[in-house]
N, C-alpha and C positions, 0 to 999 in steps of 0.2 A: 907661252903657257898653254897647256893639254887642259883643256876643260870639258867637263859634262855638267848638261843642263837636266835639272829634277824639274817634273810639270813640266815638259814639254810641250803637251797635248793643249796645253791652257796658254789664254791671250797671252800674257805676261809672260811663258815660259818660252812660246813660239818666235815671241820678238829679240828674245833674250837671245838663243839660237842664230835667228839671223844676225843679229849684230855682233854676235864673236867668231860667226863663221864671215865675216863680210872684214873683220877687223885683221891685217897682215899679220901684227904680233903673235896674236891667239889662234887657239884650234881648237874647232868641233870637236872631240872625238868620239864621242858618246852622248845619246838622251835618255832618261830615264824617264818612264811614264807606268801606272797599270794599265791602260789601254795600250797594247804592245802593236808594232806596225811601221812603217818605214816612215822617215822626217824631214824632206829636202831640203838643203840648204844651198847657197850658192857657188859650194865648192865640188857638191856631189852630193849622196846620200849616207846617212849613218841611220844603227839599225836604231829602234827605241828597245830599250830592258823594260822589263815589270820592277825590277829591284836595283838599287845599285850592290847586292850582293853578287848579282851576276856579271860583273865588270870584275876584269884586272886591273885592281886599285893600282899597278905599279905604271899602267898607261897613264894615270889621270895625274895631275898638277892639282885643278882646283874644282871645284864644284860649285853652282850655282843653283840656290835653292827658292821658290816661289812655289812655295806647297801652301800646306797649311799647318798650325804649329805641333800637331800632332805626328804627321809624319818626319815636321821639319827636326825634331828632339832626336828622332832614329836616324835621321843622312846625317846631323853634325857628327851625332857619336859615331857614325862610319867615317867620317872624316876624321877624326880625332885617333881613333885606332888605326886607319891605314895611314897615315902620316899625307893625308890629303889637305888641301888648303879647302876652306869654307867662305863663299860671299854670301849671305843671307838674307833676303826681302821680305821675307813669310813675318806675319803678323801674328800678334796674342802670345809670345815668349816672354816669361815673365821675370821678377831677379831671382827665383828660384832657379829656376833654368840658368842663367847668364853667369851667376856662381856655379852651376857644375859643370857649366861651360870654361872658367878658367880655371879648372883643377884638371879638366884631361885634355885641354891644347897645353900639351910642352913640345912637340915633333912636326908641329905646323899648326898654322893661326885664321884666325876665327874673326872673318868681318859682319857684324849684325846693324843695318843701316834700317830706320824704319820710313825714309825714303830716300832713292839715289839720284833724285830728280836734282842738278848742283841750284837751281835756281830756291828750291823747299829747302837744302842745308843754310844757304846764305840765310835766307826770312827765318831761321830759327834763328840763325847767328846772330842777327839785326835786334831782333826781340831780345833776346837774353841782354845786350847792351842797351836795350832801350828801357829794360826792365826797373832799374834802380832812377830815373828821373818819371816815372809815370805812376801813379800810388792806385789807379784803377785801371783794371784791362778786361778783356772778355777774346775768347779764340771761339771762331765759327769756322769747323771742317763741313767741307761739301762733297759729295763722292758718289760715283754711281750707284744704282738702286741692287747691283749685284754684290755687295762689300757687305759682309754678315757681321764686323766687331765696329765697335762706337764707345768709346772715341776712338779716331784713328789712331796708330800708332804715331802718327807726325806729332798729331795731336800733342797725346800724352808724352811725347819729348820736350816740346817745347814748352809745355807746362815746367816739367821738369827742372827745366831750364831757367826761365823765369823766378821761378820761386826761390832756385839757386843764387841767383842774382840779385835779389831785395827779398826782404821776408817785414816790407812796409806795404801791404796792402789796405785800401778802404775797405769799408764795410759793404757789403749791401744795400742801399735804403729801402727796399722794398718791404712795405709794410706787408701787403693783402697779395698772395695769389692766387689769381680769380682758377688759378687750372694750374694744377701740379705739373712742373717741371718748367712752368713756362721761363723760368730762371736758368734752365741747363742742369747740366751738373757740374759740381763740383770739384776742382782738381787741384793739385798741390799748390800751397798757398792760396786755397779759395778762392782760386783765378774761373770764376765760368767757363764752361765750353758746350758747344753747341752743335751735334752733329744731323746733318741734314744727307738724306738718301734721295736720288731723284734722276730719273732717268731723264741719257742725255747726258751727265757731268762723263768727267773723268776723277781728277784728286785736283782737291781745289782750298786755299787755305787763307784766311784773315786772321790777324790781330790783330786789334782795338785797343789804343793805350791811349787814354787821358788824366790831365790834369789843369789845372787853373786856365782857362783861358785857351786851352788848344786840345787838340787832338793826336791822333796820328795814327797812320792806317797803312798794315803791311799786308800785302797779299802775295799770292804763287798762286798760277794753274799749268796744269797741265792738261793737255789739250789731245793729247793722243800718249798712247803709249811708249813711244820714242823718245819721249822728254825723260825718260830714267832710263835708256841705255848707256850714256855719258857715264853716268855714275857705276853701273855695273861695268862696264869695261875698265873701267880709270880703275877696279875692284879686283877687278882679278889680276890685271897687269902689277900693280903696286901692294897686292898684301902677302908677299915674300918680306918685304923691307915691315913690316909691323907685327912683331912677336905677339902672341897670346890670342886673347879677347878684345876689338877693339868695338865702340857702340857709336855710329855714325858715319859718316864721311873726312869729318870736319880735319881729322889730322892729316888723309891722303891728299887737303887740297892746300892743308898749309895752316890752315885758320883755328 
């Protein structure tokens, strides 16, 4: 697979780069950044674009995006008009977007994972099953002090998720809160969540599930950036084989 990476110039976009240019299957062939300039990797150099308009979409296979969701809304629909394949990391896409995302992939297919870390898909997985024996829960994301949206997108999957899975939750019992918010917020099936910014993290994630007599505590971190190249590569290589819109990992790994 012919791939180019969008965000380049960014942590996230830099490691993505080296890892499909380090990977035998895949190829570099292109970076897109607005800071335009040259982007070693370990096979040689390719130049960086300002735009992916300035690419011959008929070099490229797939594109990998770690923008932001503002730009990320413009490279899908370049993707979906040139019949490019789409891997997508970029946060704050919402189901307005992901419905008009499956009306203009028919010519090639659209993977939006909101993390590719395999270890964060499993711990949502776990949760979602652990969902309908546990009648209270609470999810605490932790993440570096540079991540501008809250709750994470992991976050709000696996809420998702859950909620999907039992729609038996307790109540609250909190009577008095001495200081607003100190409860969280809010998320589907008024499962708490609680995000924490702090330098030093990377993406770091717990679930809280109890009931009668026990607990049970799921976590994931991720400790450097490299813990989600697994999942963007396994991304690019296998979303030939998944038509349309897919939202996760979870069917590229089986699960």
């Amino acid at each position: 697979m012919r791939v180019v990476v969008v965000g380049s110039a960014g942590r996230m976009g830099s490691a993505v780069c080296e890892a499909v240019a380090a990977d035998q299957e895949l190829e570099l062939v292109a970076a897109v950044d607005p800071a335009s300039g040259e982007l070693q990797d370990p096979t040689g150099t390719v130049t960086v674009s300002n735009s992916l308009d300035e690419l011959d979409s008929s070099t490229v296979d797939v594109m990998v995006d770690f923008t932001i969701a503002e730009a990320a809304r413009s490279n899908i629909a370049w993707c979906a008009n040139n019949q490019v394949h789409a891997v997508v990391g970029t946060s704050g896409l919402n189901d307005s977007d992901l419905a008009t995302f499956r009306e203009i992939f028919t010519t090639s297919n659209c993977l939006i994972a909101p993390n590719f870390a395999i270890g964060a898909v499993l711990l949502m997985r776990f949760a979602e099953m652990a969902a309908p024996f546990f009648p209270t829960a609470e999810i605490i994301e932790l993440h570096h002090d540079g991540k501008v949206d809250a709750p994470s997108g992991t976050a709000m999957r696996t809420l998702e998720r859950m909620a999907e899975a039992s729609d038996e939750w307790g109540d609250d019992p909190t009577e008095t809160v001495i200081l607003p918010g100190a409860r969280g917020a809010l998320g589907a099936g008024g499962i708490p969540v609680h995000s924490v910014r702090l330098r030093g993290l990377v993406a770091h994630q717990e679930v809280l599930l109890g009931t009668e007599g026990e607990t049970l505590t799921l976590r994931h971190d991720s400790l450097d950036r490299g813990s989600f190249m697994g999942g963007v590569v396994l991304g690019c290589k296998l979303i030939d084989e998944h038509p349309g819109v897919t939202l996760g990992l979870d069917s590229y790994l089986g699960i």
